[in-house]
Steps between C-alpha positions, in 0.01 A plus 500: 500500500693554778343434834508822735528530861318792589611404875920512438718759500657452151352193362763289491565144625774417701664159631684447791853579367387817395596838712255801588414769648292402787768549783399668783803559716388263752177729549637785665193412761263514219230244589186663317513146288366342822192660542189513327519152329207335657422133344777509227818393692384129394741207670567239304648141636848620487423797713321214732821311505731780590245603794486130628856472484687846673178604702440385893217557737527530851669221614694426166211317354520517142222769336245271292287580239185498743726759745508752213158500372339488884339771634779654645780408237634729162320332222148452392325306275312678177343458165778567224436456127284195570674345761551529886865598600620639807609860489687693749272678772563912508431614851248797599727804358511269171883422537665180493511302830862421407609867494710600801479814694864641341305451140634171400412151449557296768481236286717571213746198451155230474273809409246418197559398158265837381692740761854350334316597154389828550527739265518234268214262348533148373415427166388102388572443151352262298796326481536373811747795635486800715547872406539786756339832431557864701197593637351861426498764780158465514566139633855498566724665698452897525866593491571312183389845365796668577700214383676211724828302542576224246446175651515132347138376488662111674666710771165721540270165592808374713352113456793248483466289197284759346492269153313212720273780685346588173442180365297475794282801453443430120367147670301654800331788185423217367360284704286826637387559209360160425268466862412876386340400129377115616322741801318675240382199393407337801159522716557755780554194741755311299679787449525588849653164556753515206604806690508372822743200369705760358569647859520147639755367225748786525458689854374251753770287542904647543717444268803329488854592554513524084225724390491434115498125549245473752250769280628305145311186683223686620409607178504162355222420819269805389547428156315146577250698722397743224491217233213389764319788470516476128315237491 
């Protein structure tokens, strides 16, 4: 039978060479897709890395993970599908911190991997690859209902090297997905800890000037650590 997606605008599965209609003529000021999102903007290490690297504080020190999940910084820590991730932080009015007053991101070029997504959704097959799917109205964008501009799903996310950039979020899904089902497993307190190493693995420390290499080895270190808790 085939598998429905009650959540996609036509059902279909796309790949990154495909074109669709997701264009949004550069917004036209449209920036209801930055409010109201709450804990799901989820930043993964790459969205760490891009921070880290372009962003300053006063001063020109370099933003660190700690800077961004302090009190006063854009992202905050929460529970997401069994493990603790840092999400983006919506201020009071429940808009994104990043949004400027002339209604864009001032952010954009190293904004996150989920904002260079939207409308779409990833997919993680089975096989080891990555669909894209449009999301509905419901959960997309609102104007795709009166149709948008054709737009090449690689030029969409904007990522250089987009190939590479997937093969590491079919490895992050992964690797999230295994702390979330050995959690389930775990006493409250081991789990907690199998969590924590997750943050300290993969956030705590800056990454090098080559992303992929520096998370590749990474994940051969919390590979060890979870065969530990295993045990």
């Amino acid at each position: 039978m085939k598998e429905q997606y009650s959540w996609s605008v036509d059902n279909i599965k796309y790949g990154r060479g495909d074109i669709v209609n997701i264009g949004c003529n550069d917004c036209n000021g449209c920036c209801s897709c930055c409010y109201g999102m709450g804990d799901t903007i989820i930043q993964d290490p790459y969205d760490l890395f891009n921070f880290c690297s372009h962003m300053r504080v006063a001063g020109g020190q370099r933003v660190t993970f700690e800077l961004l999940i302090s009190e006063d910084g854009p992202w905050e820590l929460s529970y997401q599908d069994g493990v603790t991730l840092p999400n983006i932080k919506m201020v009071e009015d429940g808009h994104c911190p990043f949004l400027g007053e002339n209604g864009r991101c001032s952010i954009h070029p190293i904004r996150s991997g989920l904002c260079r997504l939207f409308p779409l959704a990833r997919v993680f097959e089975p096989d080891k690859t990555l669909s894209y799917l449009i999301l509905n109205s419901e959960l997309g964008c609102k104007k795709l209902k009166n149709g948008a501009d054709p737009v090449l799903i690689s030029n969409w996310i904007g990522i250089e090297d987009l190939e590479q950039y997937e093969s590491f979020q079919i490895n992050w899904h992964d690797i999230k997905l295994r702390v979330s089902e050995l959690c389930a497993k775990l006493s409250l307190d081991r789990a907690q800890k199998l969590r924590q190493q997750l943050l300290d693995t993969f956030y705590m420390k800056s990454y090098d000037r080559d992303f992929y290499e520096d998370f590749n080895r990474r994940s051969k270190v919390f590979n060890e650590i979870v065969e530990d808790f295993t045990k």
